[in-house]
C-alpha positions in Angstrom: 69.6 -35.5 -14.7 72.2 -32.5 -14.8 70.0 -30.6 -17.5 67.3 -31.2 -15.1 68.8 -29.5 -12.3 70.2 -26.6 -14.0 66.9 -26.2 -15.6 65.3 -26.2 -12.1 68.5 -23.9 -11.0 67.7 -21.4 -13.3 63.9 -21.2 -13.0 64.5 -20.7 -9.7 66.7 -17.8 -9.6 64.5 -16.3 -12.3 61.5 -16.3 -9.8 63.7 -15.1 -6.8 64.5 -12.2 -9.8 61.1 -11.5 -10.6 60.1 -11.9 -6.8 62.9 -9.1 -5.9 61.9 -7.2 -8.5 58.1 -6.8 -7.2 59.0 -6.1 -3.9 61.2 -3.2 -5.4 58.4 -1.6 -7.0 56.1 -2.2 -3.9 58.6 -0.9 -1.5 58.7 2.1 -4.3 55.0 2.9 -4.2 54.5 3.0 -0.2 57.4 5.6 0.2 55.8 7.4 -2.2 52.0 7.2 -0.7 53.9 8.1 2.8 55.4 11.5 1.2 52.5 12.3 -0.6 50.8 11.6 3.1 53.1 14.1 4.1 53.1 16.6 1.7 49.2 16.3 2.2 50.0 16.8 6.2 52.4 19.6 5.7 50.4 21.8 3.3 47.4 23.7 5.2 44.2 24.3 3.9 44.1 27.7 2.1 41.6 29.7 4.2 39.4 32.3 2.8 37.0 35.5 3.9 33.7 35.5 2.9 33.2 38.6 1.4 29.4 39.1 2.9 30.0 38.4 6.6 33.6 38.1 6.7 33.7 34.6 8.2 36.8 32.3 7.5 36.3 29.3 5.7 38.7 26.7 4.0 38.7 27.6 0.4 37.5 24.1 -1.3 34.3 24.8 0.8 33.8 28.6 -0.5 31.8 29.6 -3.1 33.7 31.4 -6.0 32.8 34.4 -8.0 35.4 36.6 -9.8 38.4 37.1 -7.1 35.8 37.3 -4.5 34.6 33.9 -1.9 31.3 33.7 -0.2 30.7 31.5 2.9 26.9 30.2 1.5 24.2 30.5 -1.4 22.3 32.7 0.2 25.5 34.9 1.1 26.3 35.0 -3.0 22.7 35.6 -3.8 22.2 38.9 -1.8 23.7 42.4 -1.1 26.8 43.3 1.3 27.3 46.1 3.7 28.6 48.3 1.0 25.7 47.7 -1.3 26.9 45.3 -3.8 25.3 42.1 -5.5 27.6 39.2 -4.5 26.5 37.3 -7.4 26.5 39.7 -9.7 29.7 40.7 -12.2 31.0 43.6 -10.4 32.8 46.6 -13.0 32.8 49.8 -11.9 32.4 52.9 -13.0 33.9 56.1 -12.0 30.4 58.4 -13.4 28.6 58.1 -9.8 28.2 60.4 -6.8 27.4 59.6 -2.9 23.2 59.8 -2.6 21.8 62.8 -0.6 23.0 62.4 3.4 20.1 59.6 5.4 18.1 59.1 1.3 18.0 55.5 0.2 16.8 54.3 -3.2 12.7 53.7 -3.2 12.3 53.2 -6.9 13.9 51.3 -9.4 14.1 52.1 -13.0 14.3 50.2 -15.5 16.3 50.9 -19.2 17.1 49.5 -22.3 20.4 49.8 -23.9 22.3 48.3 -27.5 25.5 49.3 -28.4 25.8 50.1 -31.4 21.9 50.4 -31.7 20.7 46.6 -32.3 24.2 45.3 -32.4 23.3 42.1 -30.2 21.1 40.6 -33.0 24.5 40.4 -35.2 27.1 39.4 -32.5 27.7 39.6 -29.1 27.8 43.5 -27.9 27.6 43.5 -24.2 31.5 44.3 -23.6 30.6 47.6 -25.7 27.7 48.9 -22.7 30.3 47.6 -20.3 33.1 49.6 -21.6 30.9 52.7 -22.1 29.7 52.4 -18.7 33.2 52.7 -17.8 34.4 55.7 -19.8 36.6 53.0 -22.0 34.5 52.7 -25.2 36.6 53.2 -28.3 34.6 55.3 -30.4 37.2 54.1 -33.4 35.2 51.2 -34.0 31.8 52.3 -35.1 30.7 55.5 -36.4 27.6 55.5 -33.7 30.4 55.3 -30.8 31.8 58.6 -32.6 28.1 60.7 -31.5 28.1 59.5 -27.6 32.1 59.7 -26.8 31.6 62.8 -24.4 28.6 61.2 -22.6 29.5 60.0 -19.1 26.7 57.5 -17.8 26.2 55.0 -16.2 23.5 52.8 -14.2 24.0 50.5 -11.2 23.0 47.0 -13.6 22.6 45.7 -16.7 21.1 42.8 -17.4 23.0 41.2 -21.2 20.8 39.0 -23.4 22.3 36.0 -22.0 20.4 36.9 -18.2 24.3 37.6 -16.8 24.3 40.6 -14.4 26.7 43.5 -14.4 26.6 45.7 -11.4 28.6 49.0 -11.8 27.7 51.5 -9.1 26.9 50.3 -5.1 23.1 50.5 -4.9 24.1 53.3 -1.8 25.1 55.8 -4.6 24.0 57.7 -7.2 24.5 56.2 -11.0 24.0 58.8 -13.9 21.3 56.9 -15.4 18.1 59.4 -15.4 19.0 62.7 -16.0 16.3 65.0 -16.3 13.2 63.3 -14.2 10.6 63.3 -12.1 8.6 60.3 -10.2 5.3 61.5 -8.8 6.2 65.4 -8.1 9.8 64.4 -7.1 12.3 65.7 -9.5 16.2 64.4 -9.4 15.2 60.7 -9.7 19.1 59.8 -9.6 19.1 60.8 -5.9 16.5 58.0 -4.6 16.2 55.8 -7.1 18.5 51.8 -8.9 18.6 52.0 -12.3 18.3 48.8 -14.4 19.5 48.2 -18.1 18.3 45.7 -20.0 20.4 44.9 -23.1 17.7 45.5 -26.1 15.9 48.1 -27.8 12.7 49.4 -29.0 12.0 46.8 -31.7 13.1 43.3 -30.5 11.1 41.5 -27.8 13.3 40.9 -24.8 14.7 37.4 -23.9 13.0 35.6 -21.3 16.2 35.1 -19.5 16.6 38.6 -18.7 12.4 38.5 -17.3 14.5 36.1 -15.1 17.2 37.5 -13.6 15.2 41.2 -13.8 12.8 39.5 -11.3 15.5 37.5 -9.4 17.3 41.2 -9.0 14.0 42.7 -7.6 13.6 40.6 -5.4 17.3 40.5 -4.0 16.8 44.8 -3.5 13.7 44.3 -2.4 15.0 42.4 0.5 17.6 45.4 1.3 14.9 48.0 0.0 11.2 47.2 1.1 8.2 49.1 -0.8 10.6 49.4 -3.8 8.5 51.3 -6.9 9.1 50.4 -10.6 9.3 52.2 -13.7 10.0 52.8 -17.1 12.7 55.5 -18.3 9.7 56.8 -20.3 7.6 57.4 -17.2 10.4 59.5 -15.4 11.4 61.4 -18.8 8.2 61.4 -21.2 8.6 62.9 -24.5 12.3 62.9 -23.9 12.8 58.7 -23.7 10.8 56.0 -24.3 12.6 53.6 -22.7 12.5 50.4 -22.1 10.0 50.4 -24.3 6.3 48.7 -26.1 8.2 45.2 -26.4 8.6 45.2 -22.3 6.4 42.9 -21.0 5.3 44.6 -17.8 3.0 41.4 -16.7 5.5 39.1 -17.2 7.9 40.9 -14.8 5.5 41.7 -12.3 4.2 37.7 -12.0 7.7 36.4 -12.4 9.3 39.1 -9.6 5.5 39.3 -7.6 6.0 42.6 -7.3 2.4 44.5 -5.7 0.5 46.3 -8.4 0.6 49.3 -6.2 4.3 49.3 -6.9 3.8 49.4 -10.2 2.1 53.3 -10.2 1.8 53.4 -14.4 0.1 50.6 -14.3 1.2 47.2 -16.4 0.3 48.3 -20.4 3.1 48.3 -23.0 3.8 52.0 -23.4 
């Protein structure tokens, strides 16, 4: 009868053990809910500008690109005040000048760039436009880099063979991206016109990406810039470049951006 008590004795204070021990933990667990309640309480919501319209908005409901916050899609997607594509990669480059006082840009023209020539069909070369661009280029590491080292250029996008877009110069300045030209009778094409690189060259066909976001671009400038013209380096320069080139697919980015055939004045043959 005795082992029976102390056996019940000891079960006992086991389960008042156990029973303390659970209530430990529990009381454990709620303080720590209640000061992470009040950590929660305590910290404010990082607020943030939207670099567009310059509303403030908490920053888990902004829209992120680079350093910079946008307030909506459609905010992201388009140009600011200052002439620069929210969505866009944003580098800039000290080869630009302010446009001619009350000119804004009524053509675009588009490019085609590879550094070194047809590097992109060996490995990725896009860094090496975007460091030329910049006046950064280190002519050390190819022998091509060596010939265009004094050359300060530039253009206002470039479009890589992945479709991402780099935007160097605001579209309300002058990049260095025609040089000698003339659009129509109207010489000095930097002064009123976008210029467009498209990473490629004269003998690869370009991606169907970059048709993509070349058409997406149009249409963002043409939103800013109404009655925008388009056309080839070659038009603007004949004899002297030739490009973007025969593997441009003019129909293809005139049905993909719907861009009017009148604004398409050389018509929409490979040249």
């Amino acid at each position: 009868m005795i082992k029976w008590l102390l056996l019940f004795a000891g079960v006992s204070l086991f389960y008042l053990w156990l029973k303390g021990k659970k209530q430990a933990k529990l009381n454990t667990d709620q303080a720590a809910k209640a000061k992470g309640k009040r950590a929660k309480i305590s910290e404010p919501e990082v607020i943030v500008q939207c670099h567009c319209c310059s509303v403030h908005l908490p920053k888990s409901e902004a829209l992120a690109q680079e350093d910079r916050f946008y307030c909506s899609k459609e905010h992201l997607d388009s140009l600011d005040a200052r002439g620069w594509l929210g969505s866009a990669v944003w580098r800039i480059s000290p080869n630009q000048d302010i446009r001619p006082e009350d000119l804004e840009p009524d053509l675009v023209v588009i490019h085609h760039i590879s550094l070194p020539p047809s590097g992109y069909v060996e490995r990725d070369s896009t860094q090496f436009i975007v460091d030329f661009f910049q006046n950064k280029l280190d002519s050390s590491l190819h022998p091509y880099f060596e010939e265009i080292a004094s050359q300060k250029v530039s253009s206002h996008f470039l479009i890589s063979r992945r479709g991402e877009v780099f935007q160097f110069v605001s579209t309300q300045n002058k990049a260095w991206h025609a040089g000698l030209s003339s659009f129509l009778g109207r010489e000095k094409c930097n002064d009123f016109s976008i210029g467009i690189e498209l990473e490629g060259d004269i003998d690869h066909p370009f991606e169907e990406i970059q048709y993509v976001a070349l058409a997406n671009l149009s249409r963002q400038l043409g939103s800013i810039y109404p009655n925008l013209q388009f056309a080839g380096h070659s038009d603007i320069a004949p004899g002297r470049k030739t490009d973007p080139g025969i593997q441009f697919n003019w129909k293809n980015f005139q049905a993909k951006a719907g861009v009017p055939v009148k604004n398409l004045p050389f018509g929409l043959d490979p040249r």
